[in-house]
DOTINU-569107 format. One line per 8 residues: their letters; for each residue x, z, y of N, C-alpha, C. Coordinates in nm, 3 decimals. Layout:
N
A	X:Z:Y:X:Z:Y:X:Z:Y ~ ...
//
This chain:
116
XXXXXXXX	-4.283:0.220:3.432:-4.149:0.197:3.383:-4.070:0.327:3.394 ~ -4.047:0.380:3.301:-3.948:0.516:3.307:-3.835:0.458:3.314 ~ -3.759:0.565:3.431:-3.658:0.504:3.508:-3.490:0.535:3.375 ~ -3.531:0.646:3.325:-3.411:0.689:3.201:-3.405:0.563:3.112 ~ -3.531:0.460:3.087:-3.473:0.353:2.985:-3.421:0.287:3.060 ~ -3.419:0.238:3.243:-3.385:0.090:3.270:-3.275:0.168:3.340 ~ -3.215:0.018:3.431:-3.124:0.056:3.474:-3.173:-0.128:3.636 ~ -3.084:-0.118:3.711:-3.128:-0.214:3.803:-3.106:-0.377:3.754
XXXXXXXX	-2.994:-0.395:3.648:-2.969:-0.508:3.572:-3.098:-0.539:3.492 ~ -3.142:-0.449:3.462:-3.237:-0.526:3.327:-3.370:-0.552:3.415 ~ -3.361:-0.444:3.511:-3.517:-0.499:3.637:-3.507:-0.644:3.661 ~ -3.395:-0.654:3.727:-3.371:-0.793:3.817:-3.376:-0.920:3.672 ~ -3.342:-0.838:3.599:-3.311:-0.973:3.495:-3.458:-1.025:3.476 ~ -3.546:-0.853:3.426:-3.677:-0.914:3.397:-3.771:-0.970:3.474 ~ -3.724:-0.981:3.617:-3.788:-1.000:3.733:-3.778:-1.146:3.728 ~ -3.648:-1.198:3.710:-3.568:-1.347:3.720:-3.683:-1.430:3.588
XXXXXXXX	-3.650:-1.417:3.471:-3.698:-1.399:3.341:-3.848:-1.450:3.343 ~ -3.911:-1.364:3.429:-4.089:-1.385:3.472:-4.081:-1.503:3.559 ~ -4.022:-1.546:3.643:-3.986:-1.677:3.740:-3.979:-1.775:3.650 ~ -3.837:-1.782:3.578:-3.824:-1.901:3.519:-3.885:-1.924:3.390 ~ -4.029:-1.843:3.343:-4.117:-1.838:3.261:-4.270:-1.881:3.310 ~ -4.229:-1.919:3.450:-4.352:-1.916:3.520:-4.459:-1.805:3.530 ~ -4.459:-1.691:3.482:-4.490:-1.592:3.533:-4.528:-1.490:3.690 ~ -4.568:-1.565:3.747:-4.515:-1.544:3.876:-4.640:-1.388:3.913
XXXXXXXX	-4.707:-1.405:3.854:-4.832:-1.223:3.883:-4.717:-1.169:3.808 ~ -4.630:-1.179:3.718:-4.603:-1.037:3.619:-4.490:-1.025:3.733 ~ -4.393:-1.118:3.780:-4.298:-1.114:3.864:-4.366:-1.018:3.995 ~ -4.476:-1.109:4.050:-4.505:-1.051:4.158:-4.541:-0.870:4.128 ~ -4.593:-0.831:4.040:-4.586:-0.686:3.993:-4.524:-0.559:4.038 ~ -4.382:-0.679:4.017:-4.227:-0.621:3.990:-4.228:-0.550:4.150 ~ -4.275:-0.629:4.245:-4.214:-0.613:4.359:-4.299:-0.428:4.468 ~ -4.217:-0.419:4.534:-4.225:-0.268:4.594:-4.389:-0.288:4.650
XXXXXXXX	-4.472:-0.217:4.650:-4.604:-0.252:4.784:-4.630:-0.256:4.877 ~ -4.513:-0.266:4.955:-4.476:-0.367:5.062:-4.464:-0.469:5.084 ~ -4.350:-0.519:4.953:-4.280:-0.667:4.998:-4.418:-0.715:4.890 ~ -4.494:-0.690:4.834:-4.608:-0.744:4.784:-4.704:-0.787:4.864 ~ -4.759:-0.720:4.950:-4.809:-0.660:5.082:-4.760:-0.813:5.197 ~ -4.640:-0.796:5.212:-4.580:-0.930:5.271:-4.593:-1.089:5.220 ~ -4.535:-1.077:5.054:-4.561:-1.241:5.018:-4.648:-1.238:4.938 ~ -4.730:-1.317:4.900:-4.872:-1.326:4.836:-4.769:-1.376:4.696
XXXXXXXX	-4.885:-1.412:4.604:-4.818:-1.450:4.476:-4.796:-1.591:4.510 ~ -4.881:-1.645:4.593:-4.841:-1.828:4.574:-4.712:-1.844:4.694 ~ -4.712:-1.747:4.783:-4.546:-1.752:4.837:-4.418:-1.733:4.747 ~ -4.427:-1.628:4.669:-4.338:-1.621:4.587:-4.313:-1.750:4.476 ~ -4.404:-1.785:4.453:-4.378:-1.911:4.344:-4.338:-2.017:4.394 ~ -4.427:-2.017:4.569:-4.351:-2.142:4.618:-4.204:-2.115:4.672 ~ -4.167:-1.980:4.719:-3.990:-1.984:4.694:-3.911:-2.003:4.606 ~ -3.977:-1.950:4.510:-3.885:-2.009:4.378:-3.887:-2.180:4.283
XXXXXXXX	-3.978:-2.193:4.304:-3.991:-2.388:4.336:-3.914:-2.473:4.406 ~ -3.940:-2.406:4.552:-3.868:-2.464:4.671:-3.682:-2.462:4.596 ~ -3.672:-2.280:4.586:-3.531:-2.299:4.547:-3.471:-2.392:4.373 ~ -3.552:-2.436:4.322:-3.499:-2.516:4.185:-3.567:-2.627:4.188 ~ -3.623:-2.677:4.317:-3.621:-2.815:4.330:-3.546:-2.945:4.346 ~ -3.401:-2.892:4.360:-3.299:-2.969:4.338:-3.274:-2.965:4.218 ~ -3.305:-2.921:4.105:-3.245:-2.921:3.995:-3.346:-3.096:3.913 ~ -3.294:-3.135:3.810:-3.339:-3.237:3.746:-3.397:-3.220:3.642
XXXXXXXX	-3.407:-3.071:3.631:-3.457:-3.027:3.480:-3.492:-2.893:3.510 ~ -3.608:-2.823:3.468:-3.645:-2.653:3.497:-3.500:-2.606:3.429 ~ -3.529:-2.478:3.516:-3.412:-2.365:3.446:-3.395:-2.320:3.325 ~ -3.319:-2.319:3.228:-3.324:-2.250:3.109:-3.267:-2.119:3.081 ~ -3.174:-2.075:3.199:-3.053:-2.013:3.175:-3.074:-1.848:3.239 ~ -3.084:-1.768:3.201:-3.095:-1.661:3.301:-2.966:-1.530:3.305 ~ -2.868:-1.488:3.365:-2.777:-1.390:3.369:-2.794:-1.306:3.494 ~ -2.745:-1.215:3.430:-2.680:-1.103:3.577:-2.550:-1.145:3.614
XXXXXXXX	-2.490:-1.160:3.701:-2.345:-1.191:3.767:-2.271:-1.066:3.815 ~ -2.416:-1.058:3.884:-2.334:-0.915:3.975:-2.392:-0.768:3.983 ~ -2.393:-0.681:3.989:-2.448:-0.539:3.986:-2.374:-0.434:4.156 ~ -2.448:-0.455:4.247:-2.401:-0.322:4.315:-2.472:-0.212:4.345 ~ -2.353:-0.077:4.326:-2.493:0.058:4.372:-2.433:0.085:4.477 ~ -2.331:0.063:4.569:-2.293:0.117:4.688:-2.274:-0.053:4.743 ~ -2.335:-0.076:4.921:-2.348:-0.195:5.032:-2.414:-0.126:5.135 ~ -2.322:-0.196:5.235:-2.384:-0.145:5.410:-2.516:-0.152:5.378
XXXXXXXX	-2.619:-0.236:5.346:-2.730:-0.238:5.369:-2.875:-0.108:5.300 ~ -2.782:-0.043:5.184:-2.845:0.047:5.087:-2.876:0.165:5.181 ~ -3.050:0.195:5.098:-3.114:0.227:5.208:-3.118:0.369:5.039 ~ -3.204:0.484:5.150:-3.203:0.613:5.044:-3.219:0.597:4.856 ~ -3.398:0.523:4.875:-3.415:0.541:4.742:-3.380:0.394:4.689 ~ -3.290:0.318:4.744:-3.206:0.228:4.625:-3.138:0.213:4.545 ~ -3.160:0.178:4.462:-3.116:0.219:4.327:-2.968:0.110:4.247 ~ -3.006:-0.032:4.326:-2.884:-0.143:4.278:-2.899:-0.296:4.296
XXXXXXXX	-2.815:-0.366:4.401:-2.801:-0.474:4.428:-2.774:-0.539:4.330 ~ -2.865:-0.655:4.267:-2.802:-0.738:4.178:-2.851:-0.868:4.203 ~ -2.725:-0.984:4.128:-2.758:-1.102:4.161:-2.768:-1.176:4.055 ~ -2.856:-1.240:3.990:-2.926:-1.307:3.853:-2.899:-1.470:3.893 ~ -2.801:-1.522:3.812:-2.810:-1.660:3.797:-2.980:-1.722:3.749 ~ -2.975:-1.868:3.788:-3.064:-1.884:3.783:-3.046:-2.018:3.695 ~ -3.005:-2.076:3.601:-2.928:-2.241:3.572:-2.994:-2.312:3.494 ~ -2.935:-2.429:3.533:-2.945:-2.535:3.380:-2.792:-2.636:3.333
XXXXXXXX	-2.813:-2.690:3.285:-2.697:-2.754:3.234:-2.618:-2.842:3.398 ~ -2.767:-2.854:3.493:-2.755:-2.979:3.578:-2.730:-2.896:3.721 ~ -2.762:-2.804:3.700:-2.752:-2.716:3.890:-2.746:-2.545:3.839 ~ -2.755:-2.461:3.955:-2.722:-2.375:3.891:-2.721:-2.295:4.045 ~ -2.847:-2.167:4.070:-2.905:-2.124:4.197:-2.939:-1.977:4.115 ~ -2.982:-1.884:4.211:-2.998:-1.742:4.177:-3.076:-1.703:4.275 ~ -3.088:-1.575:4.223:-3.171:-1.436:4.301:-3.103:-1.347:4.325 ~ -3.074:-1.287:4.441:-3.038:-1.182:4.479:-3.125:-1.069:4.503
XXXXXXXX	-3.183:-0.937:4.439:-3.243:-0.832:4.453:-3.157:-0.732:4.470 ~ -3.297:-0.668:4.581:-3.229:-0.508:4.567:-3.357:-0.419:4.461 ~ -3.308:-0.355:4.397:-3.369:-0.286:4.326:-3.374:-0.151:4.376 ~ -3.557:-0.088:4.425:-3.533:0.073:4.444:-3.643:0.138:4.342 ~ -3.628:0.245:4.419:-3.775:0.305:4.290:-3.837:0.367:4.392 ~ -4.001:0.365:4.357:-4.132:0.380:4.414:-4.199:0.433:4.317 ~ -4.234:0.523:4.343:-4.323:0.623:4.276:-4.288:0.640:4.087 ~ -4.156:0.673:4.099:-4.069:0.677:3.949:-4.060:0.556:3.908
XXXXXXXX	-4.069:0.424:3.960:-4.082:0.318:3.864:-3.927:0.242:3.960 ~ -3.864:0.133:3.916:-3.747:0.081:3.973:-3.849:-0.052:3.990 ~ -3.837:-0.076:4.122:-3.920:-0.217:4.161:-3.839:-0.317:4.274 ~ -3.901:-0.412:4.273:-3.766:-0.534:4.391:-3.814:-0.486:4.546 ~ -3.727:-0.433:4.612:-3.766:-0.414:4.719:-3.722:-0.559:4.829 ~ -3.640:-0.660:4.753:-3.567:-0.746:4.864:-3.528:-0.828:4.785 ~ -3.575:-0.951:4.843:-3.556:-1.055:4.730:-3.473:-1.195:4.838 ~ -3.356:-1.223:4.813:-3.289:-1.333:4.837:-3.252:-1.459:4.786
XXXX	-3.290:-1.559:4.816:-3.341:-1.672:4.757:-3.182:-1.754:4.765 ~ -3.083:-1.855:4.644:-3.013:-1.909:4.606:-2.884:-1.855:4.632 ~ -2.777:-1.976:4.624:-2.678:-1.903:4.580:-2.599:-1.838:4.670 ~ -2.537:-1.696:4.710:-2.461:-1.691:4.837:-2.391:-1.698:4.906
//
């Protein structure tokens, strides 16, 4: 991923995007080789299950809400806190990422599960 086309909105979006497409290897991809390293692919799918299991209907809906590049928690090579709705007509939960870059590419280093 060349970092001059993206920006941390369109990561997180496409990150969100692969979830509620069921995608969960292209999602899992996304993530730094660490936090890959940490949740396997069937953890990740089962967090994101777990979190839209209250809903009555899968998600259809996907947005960015929020975008930050400066938070206490931003570490050197981070690049942008963002938070991706997650909805349907009936409920309505998100993702919170931090987006950094690893070896030129912008990947999820931190992934926070519903709404905050």
């Amino acid at each position: 991923m060349d970092l001059s086309a993206s920006q941390p909105d369109a990561i997180a979006l496409t990150f969100a995007r692969h979830l509620v497409a069921g995608d969960f290897a292209a999602a899992h991809q996304m993530l730094t080789a660490h936090l890959r390293n940490t949740i396997s692919l069937e953890q990740l799918q089962t967090a994101y299950e777990q979190m839209i299991a209250i809903g009555q209907e899968l998600p259809d809906q996907v947005e960015v809400i929020s975008v930050l590049t400066e938070w206490l928690e931003r570490q050197e090579a981070d690049w942008g806190w963002v938070y991706v709705a997650i909805a349907s007509s009936h409920f309505a939960e998100g993702v919170a990422v931090v987006v950094t870059t690893e070896e030129d590419q912008g990947m999820i280093r931190e992934i926070t599960w519903g709404r905050p």
